[in-house]
C-alpha positions, 0 to 999 in steps of 0.5 A: 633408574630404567631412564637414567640407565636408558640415558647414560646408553645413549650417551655411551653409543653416541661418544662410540659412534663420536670416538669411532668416527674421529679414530676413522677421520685420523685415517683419513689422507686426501690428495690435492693437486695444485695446477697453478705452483708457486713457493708462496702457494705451495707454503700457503697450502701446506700451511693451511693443511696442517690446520685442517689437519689439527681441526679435523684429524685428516691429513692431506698431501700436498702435489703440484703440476706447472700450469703449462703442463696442467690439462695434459697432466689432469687429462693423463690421470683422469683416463687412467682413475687416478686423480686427486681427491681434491684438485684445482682446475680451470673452467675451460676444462670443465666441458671435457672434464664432465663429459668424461665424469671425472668430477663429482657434481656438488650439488647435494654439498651446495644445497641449502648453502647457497645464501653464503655466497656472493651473488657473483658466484651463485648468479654468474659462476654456478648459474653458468655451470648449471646452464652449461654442465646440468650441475654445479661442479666447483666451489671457487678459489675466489672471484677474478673480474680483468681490469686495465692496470695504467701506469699512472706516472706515464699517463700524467705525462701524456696528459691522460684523465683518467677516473675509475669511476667514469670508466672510459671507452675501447676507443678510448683505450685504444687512443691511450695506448697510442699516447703511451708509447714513446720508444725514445723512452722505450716506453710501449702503450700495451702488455700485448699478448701473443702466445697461449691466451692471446685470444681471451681479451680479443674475444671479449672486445668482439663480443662487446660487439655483439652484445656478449653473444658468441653464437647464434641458436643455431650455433653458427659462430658471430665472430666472423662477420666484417665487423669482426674482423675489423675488430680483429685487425684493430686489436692486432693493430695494437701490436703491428703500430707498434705500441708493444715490443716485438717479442711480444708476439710469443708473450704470455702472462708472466712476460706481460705482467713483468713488463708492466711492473718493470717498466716497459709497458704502459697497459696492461689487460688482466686479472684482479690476481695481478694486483698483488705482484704491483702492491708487491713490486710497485709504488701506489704513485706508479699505477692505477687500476680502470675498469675494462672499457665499454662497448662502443656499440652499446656503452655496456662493461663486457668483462669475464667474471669467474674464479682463476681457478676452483676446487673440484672433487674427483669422481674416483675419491674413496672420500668424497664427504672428507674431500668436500670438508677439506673445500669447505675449509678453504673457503671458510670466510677467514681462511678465503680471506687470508687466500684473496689478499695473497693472491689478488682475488676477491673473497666468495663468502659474504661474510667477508664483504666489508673488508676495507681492502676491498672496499671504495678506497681499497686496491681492489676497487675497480674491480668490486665498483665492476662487479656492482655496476648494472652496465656490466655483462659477462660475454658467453664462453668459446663453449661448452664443449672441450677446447683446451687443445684450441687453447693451448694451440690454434687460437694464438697460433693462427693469430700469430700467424697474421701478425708474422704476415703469413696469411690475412686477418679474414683467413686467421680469424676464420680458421678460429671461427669456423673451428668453434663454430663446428664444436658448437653445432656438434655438441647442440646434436650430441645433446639434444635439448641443450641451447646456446649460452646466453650472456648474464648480467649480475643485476638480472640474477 
């Protein structure tokens, strides 16, 4: 009878702490912040809510930011404590937004988890953050690795073979897009970019020249060697040829992608998230996706593998463990999914891995045939210091001004050059120990 007593006690305090726990989660009302809005994300999201709510009594609020106004927004709010409890960021804010501890380091949620995930972001993503930050600070929303969108119809017309699964060269690339333009057509080989982000893909194609590397161990910047520059002028020449339209110089991702799926532009460098506007707005004959072209120099893929954006937690939550169970939602493999097909990405839990829209047949399968193929490499970052301002300024404004004819290649390429490199060398000093990032390849782990 004493044990049957101890027994139903027991399981009287147990259902109190269960009861009082659940009265304590339906309390509970999370911040989050999306910094990338659109009428579908936003439904998406608030959908997705009201289920996190049925499943676990915890309501979360819905706020939003335009992209353009994003880090100004999130660099406000983190000064004066008042970010979200859960918020969608960048990775090239992740420098300032460690230095400043306004993100909580995941790595006690992580821990033990870890095998659920796919190797691009346990090896590449975390990896990356682990070398760069000391922590693991995001979970990704999904996995983006670029790819070059063709315009399959135009490219049978100028008699271009292109295979997927042979990839092709830079030189090759470049060739096609020359071929491509026709302005009698009003047909123009590229989607270049030359406002905010201009300098992504060109920086990838120098580093293809350079092994991926960006810096040296000592800091001092690899891209403003001759080679560079030659490289530099050859991306540019894209533009001054005339094989994208003249207001392509204050062109930025809406544009390019517009452009593309409109009609005018032959090619287009960008994320796996752009397929989704082309299965969309285009017919399956009208366009092909290949794979970002190998180095001229060592045959290998140089491609940026990381998440458009990931969910982070704020250092000022009053409720981290909720927060962190709100993330844990998101990235549940058929909520995950759900959110890739939506918005071009590919899935992070492996869980999902045999989904055939991803799969050899699949719209997506240039990028995965990249992600498993040993020749690709993922090129080191501008660094692991904060260089939003640089972002959002300098880099396309100096190129810009070489296209405009306002001062040579050597003088724009070095001003971007010589800025970077002074960052890195600063933070090598403010952090004694730290090294240089060094590119990844998947195969090596």
């Amino acid at each position: 009878m004493r044990k049957l007593l101890g027994t139903v006690l027991c399981l009287a305090l147990m259902l109190s702490l269960f009861t009082g726990f659940a009265a304590h989660a339906e309390g509970i009302e999370l911040r989050f912040i999306d910094v990338s809005p659109s009428p579908v994300r936003q439904e998406y999201f608030e959908t997705t809510f009201a289920k996190f709510k049925e499943e676990t009594g915890i309501s979360v609020i819905y706020e939003s930011v335009p992209w353009d106004d994003a880090a100004n927004k999130l660099t406000v709010l983190g000064t004066s404590g008042q970010l979200p409890d859960v918020m969608t960021t960048w990775a090239g804010w992740l420098g300032q937004f460690t230095a400043a501890n306004w993100i909580l380091p995941l790595n006690s949620y992580i821990e033990g988890t870890e095998g659920e995930y796919a190797d691009t972001v346990t090896k590449l993503v975390w990896k990356g953050e682990k070398e760069l930050y000391g922590n693991y600070y995001t979970v990704p929303d999904g996995v983006m690795v670029k790819g070059v969108y063709v315009r399959k119809d135009w490219a049978a017309e100028a008699g271009l073979n292109l295979d997927p699964t042979k990839g092709w060269t830079y030189s090759e690339f470049f060739d096609a897009v020359h071929k491509l333009t026709d302005p009698d057509k009003n047909h123009y080989g590229t989607s270049f970019r030359g406002a905010r982000g201009a300098f992504d893909p060109l920086f990838v194609y120098m580093q293809s020249l350079t092994g991926g590397k960006a810096y040296a161990d000592d800091g001092a910047a690899l891209f403003n060697t001759p080679e560079a520059v030659e490289a530099y002028k050859t991306w540019c020449g894209l533009y001054l040829d005339g094989c994208a339209p003249k207001d392509a110089i204050n062109w930025g991702f809406i544009e390019m992608v517009d452009n593309f799926t409109g009609g005018l532009t032959g090619t287009l460098i960008n994320d796996s998230e752009v397929a989704a506007t082309c299965i969309a707005t285009m017919k399956d004959e009208q366009w092909m996706v290949m794979p970002m072209p190998k180095s001229d120099v060592d045959g290998k893929i140089y491609n940026t593998v990381n998440s458009p954006y990931a969910y982070s937690i704020s250092a000022t939550s009053k409720n981290p463990d909720a927060a962190w169970q709100l993330i844990q939602f998101l990235t549940r493999p058929d909520i995950n999914s759900e959110y890739c097909k939506l918005t071009g990405l590919i899935p992070i839990k492996k869980a999902v891995g045999d989904d055939p829209f991803y799969g050899p047949n699949g719209y997506y399968a240039a990028f995965v045939q990249q992600l498993n193929d040993p020749a690709m490499v993922v090129p080191c970052a501008f660094g692991p210091f904060s260089y939003t301002d640089m972002h959002q300024g300098m880099m396309h404004e100096e190129m810009q001004k070489y296209l405009l004819g306002q001062q040579d290649a050597e003088t724009s390429l070095g001003n971007v050059a010589k800025e970077l490199e002074a960052r890195m060398k600063q933070y090598l000093t403010d952090n004694p120990g730290s090294a240089v990032e060094q590119p990844k390849a998947l195969s090596e782990g």
